[in-house]
GUTI-747420 format. One record per residue: residue in three letters; z, y, x of N, C-alpha, C in turn. Coordinates in steps of 0.02 Angstrom, whole numbers, plus 50000, padded with zeros to 5 digits. Each point is the difference from the previous one (the first is absolute). Layout:
<drenbas>
ALAZYXZYXZYX...
</drenbas>
This chain:
<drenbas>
UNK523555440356770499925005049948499265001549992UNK499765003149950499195001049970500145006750033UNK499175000750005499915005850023500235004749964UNK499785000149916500275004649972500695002449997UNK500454994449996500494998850017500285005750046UNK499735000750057500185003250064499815007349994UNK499275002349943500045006749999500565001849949UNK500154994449935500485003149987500775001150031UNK499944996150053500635002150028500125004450073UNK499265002049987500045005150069500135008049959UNK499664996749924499995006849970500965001549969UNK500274993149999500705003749979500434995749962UNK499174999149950500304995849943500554995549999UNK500064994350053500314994149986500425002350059UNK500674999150000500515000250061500314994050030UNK499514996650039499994989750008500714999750012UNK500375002450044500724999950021500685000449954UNK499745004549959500474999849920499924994849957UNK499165000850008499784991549956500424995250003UNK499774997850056500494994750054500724998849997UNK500295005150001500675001449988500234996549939UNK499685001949940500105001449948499924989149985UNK499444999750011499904994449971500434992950051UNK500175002650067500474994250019500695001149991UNK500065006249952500844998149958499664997349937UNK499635002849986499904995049923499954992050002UNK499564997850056499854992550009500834995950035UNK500255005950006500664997650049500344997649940UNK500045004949951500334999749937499834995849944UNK499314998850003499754994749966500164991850016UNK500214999050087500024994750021500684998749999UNK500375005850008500834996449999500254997349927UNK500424993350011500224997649938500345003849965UNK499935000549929500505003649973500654996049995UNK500595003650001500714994349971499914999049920UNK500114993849986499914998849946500604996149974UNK500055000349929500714995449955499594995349952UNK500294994349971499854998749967499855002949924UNK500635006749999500045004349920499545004050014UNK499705004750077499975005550007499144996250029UNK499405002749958499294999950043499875003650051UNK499694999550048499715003250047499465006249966UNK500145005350017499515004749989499294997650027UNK499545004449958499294996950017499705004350030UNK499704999050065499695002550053499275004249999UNK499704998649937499395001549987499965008050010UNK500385002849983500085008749990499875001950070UNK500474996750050499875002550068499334997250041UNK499794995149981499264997950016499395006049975UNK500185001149930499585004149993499955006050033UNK500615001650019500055008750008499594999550078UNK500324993450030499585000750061499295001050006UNK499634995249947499225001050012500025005549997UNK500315005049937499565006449990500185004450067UNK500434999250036499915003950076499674999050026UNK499604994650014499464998850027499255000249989UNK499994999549937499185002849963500255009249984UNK500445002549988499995010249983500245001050066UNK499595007949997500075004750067500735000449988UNK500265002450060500655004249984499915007149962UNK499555002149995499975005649976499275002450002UNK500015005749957499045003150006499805002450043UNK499494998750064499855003350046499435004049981UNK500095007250012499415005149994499454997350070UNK499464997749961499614997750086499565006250028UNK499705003449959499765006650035500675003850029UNK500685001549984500585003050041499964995950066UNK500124991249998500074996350051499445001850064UNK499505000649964499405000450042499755006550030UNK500095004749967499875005750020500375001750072UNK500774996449983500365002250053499894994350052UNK499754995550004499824995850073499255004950005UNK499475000249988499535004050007500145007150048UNK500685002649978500295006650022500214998750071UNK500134992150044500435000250055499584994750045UNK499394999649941499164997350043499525004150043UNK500174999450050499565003450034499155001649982UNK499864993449973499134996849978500135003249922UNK499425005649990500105000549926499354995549964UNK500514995949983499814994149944499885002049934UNK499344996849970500075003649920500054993449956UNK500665000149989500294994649986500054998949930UNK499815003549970499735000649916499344998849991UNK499644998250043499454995849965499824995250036UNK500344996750081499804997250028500494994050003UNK499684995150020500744992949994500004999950069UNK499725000750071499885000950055500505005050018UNK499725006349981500635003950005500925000749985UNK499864993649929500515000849956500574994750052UNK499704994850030500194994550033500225001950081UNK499745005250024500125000450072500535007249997UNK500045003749925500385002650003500954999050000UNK499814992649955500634995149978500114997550069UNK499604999950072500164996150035499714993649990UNK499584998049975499824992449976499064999150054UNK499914993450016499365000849994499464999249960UNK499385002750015499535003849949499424998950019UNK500064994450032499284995050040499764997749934UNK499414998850004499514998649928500474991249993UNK499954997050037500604994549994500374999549969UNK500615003750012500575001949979499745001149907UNK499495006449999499885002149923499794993749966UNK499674997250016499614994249968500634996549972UNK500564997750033500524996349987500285004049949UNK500055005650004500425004149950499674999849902UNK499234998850052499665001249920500074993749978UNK499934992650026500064996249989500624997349946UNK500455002550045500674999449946500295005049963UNK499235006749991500365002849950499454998349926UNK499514993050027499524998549953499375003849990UNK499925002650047499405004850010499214994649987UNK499605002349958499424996649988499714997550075UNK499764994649977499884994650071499165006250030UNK499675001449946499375004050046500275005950034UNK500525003649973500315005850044500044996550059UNK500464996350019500544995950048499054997250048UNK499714997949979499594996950052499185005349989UNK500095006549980499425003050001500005005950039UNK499845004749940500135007950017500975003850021UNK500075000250076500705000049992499965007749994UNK499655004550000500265005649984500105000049909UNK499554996449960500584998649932500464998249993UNK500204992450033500564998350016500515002850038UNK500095005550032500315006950025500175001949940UNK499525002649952500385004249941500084994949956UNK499844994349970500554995549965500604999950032UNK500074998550066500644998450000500535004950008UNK499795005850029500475008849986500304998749929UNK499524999349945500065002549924500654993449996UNK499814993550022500424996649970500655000550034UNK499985001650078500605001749998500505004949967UNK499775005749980500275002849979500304999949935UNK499544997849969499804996149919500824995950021UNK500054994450040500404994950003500785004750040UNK500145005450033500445000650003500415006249951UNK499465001349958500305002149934500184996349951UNK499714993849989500234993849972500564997549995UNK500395001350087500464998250012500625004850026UNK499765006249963500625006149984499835003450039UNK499475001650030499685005650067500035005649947UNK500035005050007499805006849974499325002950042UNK499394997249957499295003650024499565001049946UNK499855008050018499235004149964499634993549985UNK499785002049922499494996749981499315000850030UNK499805006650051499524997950032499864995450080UNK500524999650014500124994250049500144994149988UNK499984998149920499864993149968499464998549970UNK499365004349982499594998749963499505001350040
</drenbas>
């Protein structure tokens, strides 16, 4: 899984186990033969192919990420300021937040190559903005000033 991947599913968004669920009855269903007649066609499978991708690219639902976050912040001992920091934002998710780790994140979230190999305290706040930027993208509920 991508890193981003993982904050969005530390944050809520994606429920891998329902995913999962979901898509090995669909592929189950996709693979078993249908009975077929010579008068009577086989129904066409495409409908349930589709429905599967879209479980897998949409959240299950809208996650408020300042609600999500506020309340791990609340049962953090370390007060993290996790609204402007990706350091913070990352060790609060439980993730690591080794300049390593970020580099990879910016990397695949396309972060300009001089951020990624220069000034990392810019590259700190590119990559906050884009996360956030990117998990509103993808049905997060977040303040426009924690995207811009």
């Amino acid at each position: 899984m991508s890193i981003f991947g993982t904050i969005m599913e530390k944050l809520g968004f994606m429920k891998k186990k329902a995913a999962d669920a979901v898509l090995g009855s669909e592929a189950q269903a996709a693979e078993a033969p249908a009975p077929t007649s010579e008068a009577t066609p086989a129904p066409a499978q495409e409908p349930a192919v589709v429905e599967a991708a879209a479980v897998t690219e949409t959240p299950n639902q809208e996650v408020d990420v300042v609600a999500v976050c506020d309340a791990l912040a609340a049962k953090n001992p370390e007060k993290l300021n996790w609204k402007s920091s990706i350091v913070d934002l990352l060790k609060l998710l439980g993730l690591d937040s080794s300049l390593a780790h970020r580099k990879a994140l910016a990397e695949e979230l396309n972060c300009p190559k001089d951020l990624i190999g220069g000034d990392y305290s810019q590259m700190n706040v590119w990559l906050h903005k884009e996360v956030m930027k990117q998990l509103a993208e993808n049905g997060g509920k977040v303040p426009d000033d924690l995207k811009n």
